[in-house]
C-alpha angles and dihedrals in degrees: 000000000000121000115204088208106215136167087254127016130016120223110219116206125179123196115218114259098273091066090244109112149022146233150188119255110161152289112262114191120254100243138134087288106033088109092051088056095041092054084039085058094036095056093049087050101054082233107161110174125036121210116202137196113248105197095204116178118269080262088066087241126138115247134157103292082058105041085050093056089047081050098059097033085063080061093073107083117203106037142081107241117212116191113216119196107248100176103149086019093126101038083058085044094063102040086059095050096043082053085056092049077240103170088232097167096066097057118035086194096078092061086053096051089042092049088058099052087055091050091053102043090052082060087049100054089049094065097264 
């Protein structure tokens, strides 16, 4: 599973179950019980590591945006959690959803969702 940890929604993206790609799932908001729904979706889903999005400075180092979305990753009880570095990971996003004619703008989830996918699929890619 990959989290693209934001203020205020969180996009949700499975891989399929050879590890190879990724998809979309949903955005779940971040409120007092969005962990509980993540781990809710993780465990129907036989998820069993979560990678998140660790938004580091361009200087690769860790600042609050980052230290917030370890904070909330620690939330989710059960599973190993695994940051991945996702600096970049919106402005892709985006690409790829501007290349679909997505209306993106309309709805910031799908950036999100998409974000996720992206953060997962770097993973991926890394033999995760």
């Amino acid at each position: 599973m990959g989290l693209d940890i934001g203020t205020k929604r969180i996009g949700v993206a499975l891989s399929d179950y050879l590890l190879i790609t990724a998809s979309g799932h949903s955005c779940v908001a971040r409120d007092k019980d969005a962990a509980e729904k993540i781990r809710q979706i993780a465990l129907e889903n036989n998820v069993k590591k979560i990678v998140a999005g660790l938004p580091l400075n361009m200087d690769g180092t860790c600042g609050a945006q980052a230290k917030d979305c370890m904070d909330f990753a620690a939330q989710i009880q059960g599973f190993e959690i695994i940051y991945e570095d996702e600096r970049l990971t919106s402005e892709e996003a985006e690409e790829r959803l501007h290349a679909r004619k997505a209306d993106f703008k309309k709805d910031k989830s799908l950036v999100d969702i998409e974000s996720a996918c992206v953060i997962l699929e770097q993973y991926l890619q890394k033999g995760g």
